[in-house]
N, C-alpha and C positions, 0 to 999 in steps of 0.2 A: 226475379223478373226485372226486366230492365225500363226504359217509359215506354210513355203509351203515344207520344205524339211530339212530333218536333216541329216548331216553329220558326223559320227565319223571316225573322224582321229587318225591312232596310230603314237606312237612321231617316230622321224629316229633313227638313230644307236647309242648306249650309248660307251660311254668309259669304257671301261672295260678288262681293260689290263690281269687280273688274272682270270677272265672269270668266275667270281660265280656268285651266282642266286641274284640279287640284290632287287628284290621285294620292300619295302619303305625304303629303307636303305639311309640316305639321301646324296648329293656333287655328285652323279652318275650325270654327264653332258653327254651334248650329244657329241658326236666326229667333229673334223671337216667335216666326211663326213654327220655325221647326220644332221647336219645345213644343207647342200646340200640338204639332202634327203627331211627335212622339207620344205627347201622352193621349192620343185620339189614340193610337196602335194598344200601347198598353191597356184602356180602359177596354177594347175592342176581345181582347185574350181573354181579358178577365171577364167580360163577359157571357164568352163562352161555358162559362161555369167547370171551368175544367183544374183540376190540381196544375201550379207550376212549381215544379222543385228543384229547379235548375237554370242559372239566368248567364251566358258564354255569351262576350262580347270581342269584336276587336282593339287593337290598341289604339288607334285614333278616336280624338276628340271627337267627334262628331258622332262617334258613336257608343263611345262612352256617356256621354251627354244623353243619347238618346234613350239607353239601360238604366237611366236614374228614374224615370217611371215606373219601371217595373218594378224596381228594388223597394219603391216605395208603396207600391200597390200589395204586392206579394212578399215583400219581407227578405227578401234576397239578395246579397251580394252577387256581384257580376265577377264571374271569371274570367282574367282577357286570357285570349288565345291568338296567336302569331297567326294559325292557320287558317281563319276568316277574314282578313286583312284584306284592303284591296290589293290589286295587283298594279304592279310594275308598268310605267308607262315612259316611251320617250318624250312624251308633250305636257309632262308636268310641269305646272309653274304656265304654260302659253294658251292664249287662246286659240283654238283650232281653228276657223276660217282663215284666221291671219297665217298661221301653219302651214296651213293645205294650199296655202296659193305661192308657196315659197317652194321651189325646187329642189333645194337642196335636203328638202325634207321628204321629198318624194320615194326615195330609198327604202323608207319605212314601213310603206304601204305593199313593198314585194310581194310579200304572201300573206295575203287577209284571212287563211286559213291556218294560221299557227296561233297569234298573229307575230307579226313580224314585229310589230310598234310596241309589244309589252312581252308582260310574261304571257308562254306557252299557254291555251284554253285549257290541255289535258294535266297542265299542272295545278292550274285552278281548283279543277275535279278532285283531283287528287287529295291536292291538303284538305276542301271544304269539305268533303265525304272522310278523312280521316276526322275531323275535327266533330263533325257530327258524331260519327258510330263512337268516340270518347264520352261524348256527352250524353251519350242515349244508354251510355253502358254504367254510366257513374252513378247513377240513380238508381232506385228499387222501384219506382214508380212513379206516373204522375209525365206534366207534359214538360218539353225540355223549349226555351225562346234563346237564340242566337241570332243577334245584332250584329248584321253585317252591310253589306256595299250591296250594288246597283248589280256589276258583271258578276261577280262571286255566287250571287242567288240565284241566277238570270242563268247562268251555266251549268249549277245544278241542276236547275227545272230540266235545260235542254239533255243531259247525261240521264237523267231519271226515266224520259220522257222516250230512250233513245235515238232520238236526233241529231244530227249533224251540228258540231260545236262552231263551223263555221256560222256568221249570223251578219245584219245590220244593227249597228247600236241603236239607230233610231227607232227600232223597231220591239224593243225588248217590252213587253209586261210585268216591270217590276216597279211601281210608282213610289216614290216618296211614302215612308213610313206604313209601305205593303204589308200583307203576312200571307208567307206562302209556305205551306203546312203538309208534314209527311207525316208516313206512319209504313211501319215494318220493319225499321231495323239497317243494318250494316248487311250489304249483300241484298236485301230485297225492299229498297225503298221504293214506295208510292208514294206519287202525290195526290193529295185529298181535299184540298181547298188554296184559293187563294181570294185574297180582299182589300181592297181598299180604303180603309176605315176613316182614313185622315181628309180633312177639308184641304185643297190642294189647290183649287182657284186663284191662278196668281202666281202661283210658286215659281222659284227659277231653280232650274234645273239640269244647269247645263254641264257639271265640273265632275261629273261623273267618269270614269276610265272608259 
């Protein structure tokens, strides 16, 4: 038997004083409130009362940082995985209003249904549902928590959900240190919960892809 339930967690609140789009840029830690926020998500799982035997994170800091509560809760090393990473963007490193009012970056925006400005959405799909059904299958049982990003989650929901992966970012429901929670497997994934758990009042949130 393979798990019983998979959890994607997004990391908590980055540091991010100058407030640009930081995408894989790397040293973005999380803030002292994000460690909060993290271990609000991890105490929130375990609460659940449910077996975790499996803890998949990605390679940036921020979200490794964020898998150190659960390792500590539940006793488990983090596995990073390449293929919950955020995705590829042209506006790393800048802040968007200032971006978007410059022309020559207007280019980018051509087809907000691929999108044009990052990596493809169906490629997103792609790795994060390989990266799951690996995780869901390495276990003999019990729930599986992968620590990932903002659009990586967010695209899932919308693939699972079969929805059009076109979207507005501003509009996505996947909040700072969310958990948003399947169950069925590789080929017939549901989604069954999602939550809030983390105190967010305040938070800045803007450096998301």
């Amino acid at each position: 038997m393979p798990a019983d339930r998979l959890h994607l967690v997004r990391h908590g609140e980055v540091h991010n004083p100058t407030r640009v789009l930081y995408g894989r840029l790397p040293e973005f830690r999380l803030s002292v409130a994000g460690r909060r926020m993290a271990r609000q998500a991890a105490e929130y799982v375990h609460g659940l009362d449910r077996p975790v035997t499996a803890l998949v994170c990605s390679p940036l800091q921020r979200t490794r940082e964020s898998a150190e509560p659960f390792t500590e809760i539940f006793g488990i090393p983090p596995v990073i995985d390449e293929d919950v990473i955020e995705p590829t963007n042209v506006f790393e490193g800048r802040r968007m209003k200032r971006a978007m009012m410059n022309p020559l970056n207007w280019h980018h925006l051509r087809r907000p249904e691929v999108p044009s400005w990052g990596e493809p959405y169906a490629q997103v799909v792609e790795r994060m549902q390989r990266a799951m059904g690996r995780a869901w299958d390495a276990v003999p049982a019990g729930d599986v928590v992968i620590v990932s990003h903002q659009l990586p989650i967010w695209i899932t929901h919308l693939a699972v959900a079969g929805e059009r992966l076109r979207h507005d970012p501003r509009r996505r429901r996947c909040a700072l240190s969310s958990v948003t929670s399947f169950e069925g497997g590789p080929g017939g994934w549901r989604e069954v919960g999602y939550a809030e758990p983390a105190t967010a009042a305040g938070a800045i949130d803007v450096g998301a892809v």
